[in-house]
C-alpha positions as CSV (number, residue, x, y, z in Angstrom):
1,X,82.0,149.5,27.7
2,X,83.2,149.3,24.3
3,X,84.7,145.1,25.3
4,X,82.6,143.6,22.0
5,X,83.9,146.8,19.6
6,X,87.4,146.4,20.8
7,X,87.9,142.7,20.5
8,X,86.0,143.2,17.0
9,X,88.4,145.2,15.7
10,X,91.7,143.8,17.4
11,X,90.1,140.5,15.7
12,X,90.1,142.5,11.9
13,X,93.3,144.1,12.4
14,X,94.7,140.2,13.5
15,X,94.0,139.5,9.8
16,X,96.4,141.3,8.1
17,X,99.8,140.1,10.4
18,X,102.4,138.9,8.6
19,X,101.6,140.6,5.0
20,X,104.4,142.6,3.5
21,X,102.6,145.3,2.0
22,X,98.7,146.7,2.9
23,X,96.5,146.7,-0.3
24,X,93.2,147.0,-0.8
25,X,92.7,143.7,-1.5
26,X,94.6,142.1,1.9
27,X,93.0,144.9,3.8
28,X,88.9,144.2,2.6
29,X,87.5,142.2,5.1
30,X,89.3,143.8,8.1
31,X,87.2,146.6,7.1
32,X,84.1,145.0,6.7
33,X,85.2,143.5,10.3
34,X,85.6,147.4,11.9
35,X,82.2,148.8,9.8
36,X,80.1,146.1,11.7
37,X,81.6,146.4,14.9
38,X,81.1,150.1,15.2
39,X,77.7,150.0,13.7
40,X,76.7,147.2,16.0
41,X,78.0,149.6,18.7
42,X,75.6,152.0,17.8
43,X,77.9,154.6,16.2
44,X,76.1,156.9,14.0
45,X,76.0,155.4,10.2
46,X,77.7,158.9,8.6
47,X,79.7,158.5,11.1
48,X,81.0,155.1,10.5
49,X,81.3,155.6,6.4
50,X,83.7,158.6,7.4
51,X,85.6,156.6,9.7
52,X,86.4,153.8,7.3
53,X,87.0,156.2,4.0
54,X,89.3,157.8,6.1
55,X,91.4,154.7,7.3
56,X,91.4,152.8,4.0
57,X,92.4,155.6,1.7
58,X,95.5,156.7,4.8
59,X,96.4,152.7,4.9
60,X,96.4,151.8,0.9
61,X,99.8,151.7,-0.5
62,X,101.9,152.5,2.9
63,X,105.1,150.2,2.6
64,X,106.1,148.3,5.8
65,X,109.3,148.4,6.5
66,X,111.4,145.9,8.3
67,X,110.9,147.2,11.3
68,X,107.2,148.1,11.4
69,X,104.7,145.2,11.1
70,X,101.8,145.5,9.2
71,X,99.1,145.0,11.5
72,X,101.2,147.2,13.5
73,X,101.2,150.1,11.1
74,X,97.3,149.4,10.7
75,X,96.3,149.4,14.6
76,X,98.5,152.6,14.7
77,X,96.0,154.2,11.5
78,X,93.1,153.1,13.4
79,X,94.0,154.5,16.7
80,X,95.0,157.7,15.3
81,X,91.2,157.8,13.3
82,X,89.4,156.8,16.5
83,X,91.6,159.6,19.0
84,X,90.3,162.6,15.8
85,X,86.5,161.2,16.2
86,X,86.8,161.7,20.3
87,X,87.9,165.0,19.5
88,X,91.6,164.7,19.3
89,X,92.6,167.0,22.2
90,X,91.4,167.1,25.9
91,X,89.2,170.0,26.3
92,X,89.4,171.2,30.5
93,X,87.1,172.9,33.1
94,X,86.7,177.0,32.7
95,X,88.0,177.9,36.3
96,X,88.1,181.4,36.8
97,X,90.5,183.1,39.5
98,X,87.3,184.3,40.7
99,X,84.0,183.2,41.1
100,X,83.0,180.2,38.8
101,X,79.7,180.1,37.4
102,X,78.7,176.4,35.8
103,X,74.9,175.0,34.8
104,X,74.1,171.4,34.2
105,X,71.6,170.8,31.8
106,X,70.0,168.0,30.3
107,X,67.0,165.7,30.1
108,X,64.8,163.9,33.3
109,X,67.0,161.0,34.4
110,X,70.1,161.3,32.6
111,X,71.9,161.6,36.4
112,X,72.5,165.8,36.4
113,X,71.7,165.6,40.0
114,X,74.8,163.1,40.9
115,X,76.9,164.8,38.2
116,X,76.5,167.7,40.1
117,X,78.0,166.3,43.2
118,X,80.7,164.7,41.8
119,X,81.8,167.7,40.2
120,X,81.7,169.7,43.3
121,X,83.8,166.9,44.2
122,X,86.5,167.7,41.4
123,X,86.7,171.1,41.4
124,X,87.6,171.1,45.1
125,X,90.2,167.9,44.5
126,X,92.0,169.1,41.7
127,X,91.9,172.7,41.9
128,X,91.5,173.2,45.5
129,X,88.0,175.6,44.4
130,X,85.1,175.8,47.5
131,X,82.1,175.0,45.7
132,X,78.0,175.3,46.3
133,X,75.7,173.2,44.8
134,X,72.3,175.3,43.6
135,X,69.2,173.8,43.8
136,X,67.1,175.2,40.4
137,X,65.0,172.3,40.0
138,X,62.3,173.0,41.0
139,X,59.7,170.6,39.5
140,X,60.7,167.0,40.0
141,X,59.7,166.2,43.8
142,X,62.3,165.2,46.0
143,X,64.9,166.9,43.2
144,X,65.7,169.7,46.0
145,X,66.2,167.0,48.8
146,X,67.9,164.3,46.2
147,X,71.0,167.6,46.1
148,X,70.6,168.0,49.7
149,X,71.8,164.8,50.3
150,X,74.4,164.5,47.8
151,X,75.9,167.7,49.2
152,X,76.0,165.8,52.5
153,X,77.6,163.1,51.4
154,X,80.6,164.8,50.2
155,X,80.7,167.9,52.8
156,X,79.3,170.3,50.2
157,X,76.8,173.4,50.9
158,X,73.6,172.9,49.2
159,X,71.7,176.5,48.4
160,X,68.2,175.9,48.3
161,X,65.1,178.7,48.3
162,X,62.1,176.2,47.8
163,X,60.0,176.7,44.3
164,X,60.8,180.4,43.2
165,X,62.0,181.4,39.8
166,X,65.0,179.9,39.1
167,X,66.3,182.9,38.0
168,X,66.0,184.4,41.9
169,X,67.6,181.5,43.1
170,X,70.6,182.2,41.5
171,X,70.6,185.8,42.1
172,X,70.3,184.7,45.8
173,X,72.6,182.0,45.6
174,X,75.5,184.3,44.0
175,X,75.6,186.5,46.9
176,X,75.4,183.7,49.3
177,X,78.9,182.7,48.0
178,X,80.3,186.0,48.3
179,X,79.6,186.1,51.7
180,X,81.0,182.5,52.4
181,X,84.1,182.5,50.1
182,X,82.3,180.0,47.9
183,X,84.1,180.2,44.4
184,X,82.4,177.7,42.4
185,X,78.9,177.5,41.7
186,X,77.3,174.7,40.3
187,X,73.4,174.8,39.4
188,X,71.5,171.7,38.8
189,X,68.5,172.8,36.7
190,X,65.3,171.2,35.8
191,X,65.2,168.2,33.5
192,X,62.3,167.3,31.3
193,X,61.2,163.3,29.5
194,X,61.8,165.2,26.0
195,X,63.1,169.2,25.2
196,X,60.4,171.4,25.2
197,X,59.5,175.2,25.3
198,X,59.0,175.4,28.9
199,X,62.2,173.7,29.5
200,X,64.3,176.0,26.9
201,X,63.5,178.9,27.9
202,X,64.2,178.3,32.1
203,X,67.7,177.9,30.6
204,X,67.9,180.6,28.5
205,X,66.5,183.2,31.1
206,X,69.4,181.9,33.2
207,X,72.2,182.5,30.2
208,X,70.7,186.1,29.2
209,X,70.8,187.1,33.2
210,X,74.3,185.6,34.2
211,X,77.4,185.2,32.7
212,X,78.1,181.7,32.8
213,X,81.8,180.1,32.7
214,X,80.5,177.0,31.3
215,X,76.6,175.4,30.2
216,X,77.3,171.7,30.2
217,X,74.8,169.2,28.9
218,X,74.7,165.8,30.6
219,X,73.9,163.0,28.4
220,X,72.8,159.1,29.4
221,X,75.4,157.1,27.3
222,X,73.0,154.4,27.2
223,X,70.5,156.3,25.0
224,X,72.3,155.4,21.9
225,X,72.0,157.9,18.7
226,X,69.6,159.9,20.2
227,X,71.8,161.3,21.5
228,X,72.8,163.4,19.1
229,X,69.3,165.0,18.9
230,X,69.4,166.2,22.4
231,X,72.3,167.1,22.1
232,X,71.5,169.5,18.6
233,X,68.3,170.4,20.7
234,X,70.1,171.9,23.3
235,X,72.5,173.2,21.4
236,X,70.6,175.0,19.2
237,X,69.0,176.9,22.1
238,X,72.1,177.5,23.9
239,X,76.0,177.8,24.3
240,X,77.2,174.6,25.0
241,X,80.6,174.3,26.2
242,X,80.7,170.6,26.3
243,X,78.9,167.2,27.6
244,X,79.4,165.0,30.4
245,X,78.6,161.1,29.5
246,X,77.2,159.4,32.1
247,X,76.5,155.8,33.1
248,X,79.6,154.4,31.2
249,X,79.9,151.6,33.5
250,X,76.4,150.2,32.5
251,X,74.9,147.9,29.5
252,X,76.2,150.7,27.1
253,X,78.0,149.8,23.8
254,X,79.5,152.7,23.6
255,X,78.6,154.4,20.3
256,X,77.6,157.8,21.4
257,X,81.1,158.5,22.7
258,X,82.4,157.6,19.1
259,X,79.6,159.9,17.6
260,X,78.8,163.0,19.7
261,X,82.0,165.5,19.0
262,X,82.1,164.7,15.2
263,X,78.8,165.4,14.6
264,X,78.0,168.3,17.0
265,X,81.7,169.5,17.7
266,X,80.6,169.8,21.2
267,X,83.4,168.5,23.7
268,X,83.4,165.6,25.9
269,X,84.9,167.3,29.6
270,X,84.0,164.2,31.5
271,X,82.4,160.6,31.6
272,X,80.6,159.1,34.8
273,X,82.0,155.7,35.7
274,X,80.7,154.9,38.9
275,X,77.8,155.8,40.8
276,X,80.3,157.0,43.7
277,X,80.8,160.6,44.0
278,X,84.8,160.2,42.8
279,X,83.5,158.4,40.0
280,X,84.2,161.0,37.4
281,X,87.1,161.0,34.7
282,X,88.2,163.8,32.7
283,X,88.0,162.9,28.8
284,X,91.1,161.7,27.1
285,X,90.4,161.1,23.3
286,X,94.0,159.3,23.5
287,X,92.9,157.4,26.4
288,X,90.0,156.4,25.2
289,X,91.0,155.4,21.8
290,X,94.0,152.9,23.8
291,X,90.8,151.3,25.6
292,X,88.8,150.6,22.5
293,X,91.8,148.7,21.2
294,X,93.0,147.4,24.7
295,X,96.3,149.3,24.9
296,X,94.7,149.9,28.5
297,X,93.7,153.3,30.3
298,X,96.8,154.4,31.9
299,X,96.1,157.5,32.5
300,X,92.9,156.6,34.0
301,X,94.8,154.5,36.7
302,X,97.1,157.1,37.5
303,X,94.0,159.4,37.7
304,X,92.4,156.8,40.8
305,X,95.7,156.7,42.3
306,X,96.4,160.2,42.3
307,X,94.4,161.3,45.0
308,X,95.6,157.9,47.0
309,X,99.2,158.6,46.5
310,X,101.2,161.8,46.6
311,X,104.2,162.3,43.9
312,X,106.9,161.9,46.8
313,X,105.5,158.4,47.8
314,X,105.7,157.2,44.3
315,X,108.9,158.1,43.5
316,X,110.5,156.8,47.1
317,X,108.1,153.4,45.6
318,X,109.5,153.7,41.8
319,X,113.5,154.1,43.9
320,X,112.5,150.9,46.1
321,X,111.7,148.7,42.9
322,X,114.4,149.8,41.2
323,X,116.6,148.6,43.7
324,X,114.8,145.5,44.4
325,X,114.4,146.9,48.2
326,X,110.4,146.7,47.6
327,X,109.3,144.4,51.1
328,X,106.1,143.1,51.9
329,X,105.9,146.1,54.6
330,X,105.4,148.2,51.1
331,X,103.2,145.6,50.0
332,X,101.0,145.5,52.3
333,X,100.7,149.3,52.3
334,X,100.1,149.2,48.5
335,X,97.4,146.5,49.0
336,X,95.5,149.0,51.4
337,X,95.7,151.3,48.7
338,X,94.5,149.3,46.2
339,X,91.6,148.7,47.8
340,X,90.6,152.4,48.3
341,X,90.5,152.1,44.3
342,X,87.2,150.1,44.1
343,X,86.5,146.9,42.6
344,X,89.6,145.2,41.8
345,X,88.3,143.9,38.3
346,X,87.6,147.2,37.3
347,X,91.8,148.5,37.4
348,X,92.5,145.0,35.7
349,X,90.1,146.0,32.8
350,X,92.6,149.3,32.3
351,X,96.1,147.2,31.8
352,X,97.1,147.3,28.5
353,X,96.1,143.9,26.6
354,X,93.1,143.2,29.7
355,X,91.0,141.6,27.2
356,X,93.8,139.6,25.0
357,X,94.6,137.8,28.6
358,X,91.1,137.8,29.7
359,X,91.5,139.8,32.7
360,X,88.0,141.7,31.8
361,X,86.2,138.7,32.4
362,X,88.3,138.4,36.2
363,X,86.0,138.2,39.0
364,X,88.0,139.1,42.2
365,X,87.2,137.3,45.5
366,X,87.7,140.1,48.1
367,X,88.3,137.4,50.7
368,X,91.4,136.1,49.4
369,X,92.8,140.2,50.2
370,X,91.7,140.2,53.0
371,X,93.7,136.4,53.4
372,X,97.0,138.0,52.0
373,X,96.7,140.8,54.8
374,X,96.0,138.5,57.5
375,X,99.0,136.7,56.4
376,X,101.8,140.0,56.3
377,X,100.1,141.5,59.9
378,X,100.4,138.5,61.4
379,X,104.7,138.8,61.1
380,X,106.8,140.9,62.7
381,X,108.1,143.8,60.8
382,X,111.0,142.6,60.7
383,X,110.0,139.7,58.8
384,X,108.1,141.6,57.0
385,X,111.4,144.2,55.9
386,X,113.4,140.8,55.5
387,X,111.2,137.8,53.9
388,X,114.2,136.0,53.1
389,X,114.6,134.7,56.7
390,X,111.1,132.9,56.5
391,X,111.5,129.4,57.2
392,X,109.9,126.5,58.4
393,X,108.7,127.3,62.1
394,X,108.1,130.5,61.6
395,X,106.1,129.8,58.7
396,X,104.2,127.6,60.8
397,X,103.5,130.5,63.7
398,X,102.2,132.9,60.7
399,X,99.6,130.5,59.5
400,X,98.3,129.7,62.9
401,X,98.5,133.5,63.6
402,X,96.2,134.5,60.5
403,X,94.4,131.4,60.1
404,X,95.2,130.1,56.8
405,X,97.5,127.2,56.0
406,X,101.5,126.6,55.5
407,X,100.7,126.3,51.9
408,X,99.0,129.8,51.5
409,X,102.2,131.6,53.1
410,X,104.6,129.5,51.1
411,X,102.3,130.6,47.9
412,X,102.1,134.3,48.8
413,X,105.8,134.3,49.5
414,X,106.8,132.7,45.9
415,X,104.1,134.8,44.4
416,X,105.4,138.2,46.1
417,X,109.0,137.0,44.9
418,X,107.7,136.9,40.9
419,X,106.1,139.9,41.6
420,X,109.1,142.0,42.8
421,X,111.1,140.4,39.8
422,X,108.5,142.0,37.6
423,X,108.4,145.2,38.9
424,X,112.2,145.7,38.7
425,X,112.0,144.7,35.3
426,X,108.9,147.5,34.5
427,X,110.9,150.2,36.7
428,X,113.7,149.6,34.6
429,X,111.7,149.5,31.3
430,X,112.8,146.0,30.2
431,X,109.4,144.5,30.1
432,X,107.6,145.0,26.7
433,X,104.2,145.8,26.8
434,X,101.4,143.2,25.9
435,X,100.1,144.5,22.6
């Protein structure tokens, strides 16, 4: 998502390194460069001649100083353009002390139904809340067993009452809670191809009988402009408290992020980014605005490794690197970890300047972890605590104990060596940032 955008603008903003002053004149085509890329990205039009009125006429007749490049300055004008059209600040979850009440709305197929689940799944992670999944779809066929099973799969009750009035689900459901210490409800309603009449007013029986904490739409990132009509059609008909954008690891390009809380001033609370149930991030217009321009996703990483990695462990990890005490016994416990994260490509695709040292395009070969940990298990832990003693013969009983070659320990060995150096250098905040 947003790869051909980003590397479009870096490109414009590339342009203008080195000049002394920005003018309109030195400033033109970097413009032009930034107006296609987010049109080709499918950004809304208005949207886009905001964007750049708004950029040229903060950049024109800044002076650079000595200190501040002015590509620098620019990228900094951009970023700060691109983090007001996300919506500036993060917008959170309603969670009541009480019972929570939450409905997901949203057209046929644009994943409400997994959403569901995965929100179950982050209410109960982050603030420790015992949800129920409701089952008020009651027209699609296999919709009801389809919530079934994601409740399963994360250890989630599903309420289900067959094909009643939604309405009398609920009602049922709600008391169901109360007598199982269920404090966060989250109803999956009915989806339609297009909004109609029918559709509308299911969900608006539901808000005039309950008082709902939150009516979140869930919208398809990959349907483009569109977008925003659904997103007006619902709203118009409802209380939106904000959108979910799902299916951002797809074929998307990403314009409908750019467009949706400028245009509607709904929020963005969350986009989908994997099919797995944990595969849901909290919006960060900061965040996000740092991907475009492949200052990286931070934040996002810290998010994965959050629930891998409790705040003691990192700082006894942060104290070890500091040091230069970090072994390959640590190593090979961070590698386990690592692999909990998912696909390895996808965390590289988060480090600031991914793209400018091609690490998006990185295909990782699984194998060669599971190599490296046949390597470190098959030494002692003392070894392990104290590579520096590693020579020759025992070298040689390592490879024949994992199965790989002299030449593969020697290379993980120098390689874990560079490593540590690097990660002293980052603890200690020597190392400057590639971008």
């Amino acid at each position: 998502m947003f790869e051909y955008m980003g590397d479009r603008i870096s490109k414009a903003i590339k342009n203008i390194r080195g000049m002394g002053r920005i003018t309109e004149e030195n400033i033109g085509d970097a413009m032009r460069e930034i107006r296609l890329a987010l049109l080709e990205a499918d950004v809304n039009y208005q949207v886009v001649k905001e964007f750049i009125a708004s950029v040229k006429e903060k950049a024109l007749g800044l002076d650079v100083s000595k200190s501040v490049k002015p590509d620098e300055l620019f990228i900094k004008l951009v970023k700060d353009e691109l983090v007001a059209l996300l919506g500036s600040d993060y917008v959170p979850l309603n969670i009541n002390n009480g019972t929570t009440l939450l409905m997901l709305c949203g057209l046929q197929g644009s994943g409400k139904t997994t959403t569901a689940g995965k929100l179950a799944n982050f209410v109960r992670k982050k603030y420790h809340k015992k949800p129920l999944l409701v089952a008020c779809d009651i027209y699609r066929p296999a919709a009801i067993d389809q919530l079934i099973e994601v409740g399963k799969s994360i250890d989630v009750p599903v309420f289900t009452k067959g094909k009643i009035a939604p309405v009398e689900i609920i009602k049922e459901a709600l008391e169901y809670a109360k007598e199982n210490n269920l404090d966060y409800i989250i109803i999956d309603t009915a989806g339609r191809l297009q909004i109609d009449e029918a559709l509308m007013q299911e969900l608006k029986d539901i808000e005039a009988n309950f008082k709902l904490d939150e009516t979140i739409l869930v919208i398809d990132a990959m349907m483009g402009q569109d977008a925003i009509n659904v997103i007006n059609g619902f709203n118009n008909n409802l209380k939106l408290t904000g959108t979910i954008l799902t299916k951002l690891d797809g074929n998307t390009k990403g314009g409908v992020a750019l467009s949706v809380r400028h245009l509607t001033n709904i929020p963005i609370k969350f986009v989908g980014d994997s099919e797995k149930m944990d595969g849901l991030r909290e919006f960060y217009p900061v965040a996000m605005a740092e991907r475009i321009l492949d200052m990286g996703d931070i934040l996002g990483i810290a998010s994965k490794v959050e629930d891998l990695i409790s705040e003691d462990e990192a700082k006894i990890e942060m104290a070890k690197m500091k040091k230069g005490s970090y072994d390959l016994e640590d190593f090979l416990t961070n590698l386990k970890q690592i692999k909990k994260l998912g696909p390895l490509e996808n965390i590289l695709k988060m480090l600031p300047g991914a793209r400018k040292m091609g690490l998006n395009n990185v295909q990782v070969d699984e194998k060669q972890i599971l190599y490296v940990e046949a390597i470190i298990l098959s030494m002692t832990p003392y070894e392990r605590r104290h590579p520096e003693i590693l020579k020759a013969s025992r070298k040689q009983r390592i490879a024949k104990g994992s199965g790989r070659s002299v030449e593969e320990v020697n290379r993980l060995l120098n390689q874990f060596e560079e490593m540590k150096k690097m990660m002293k250098m980052m603890s200690n905040g020597n190392m400057k940032m590639p971008f």
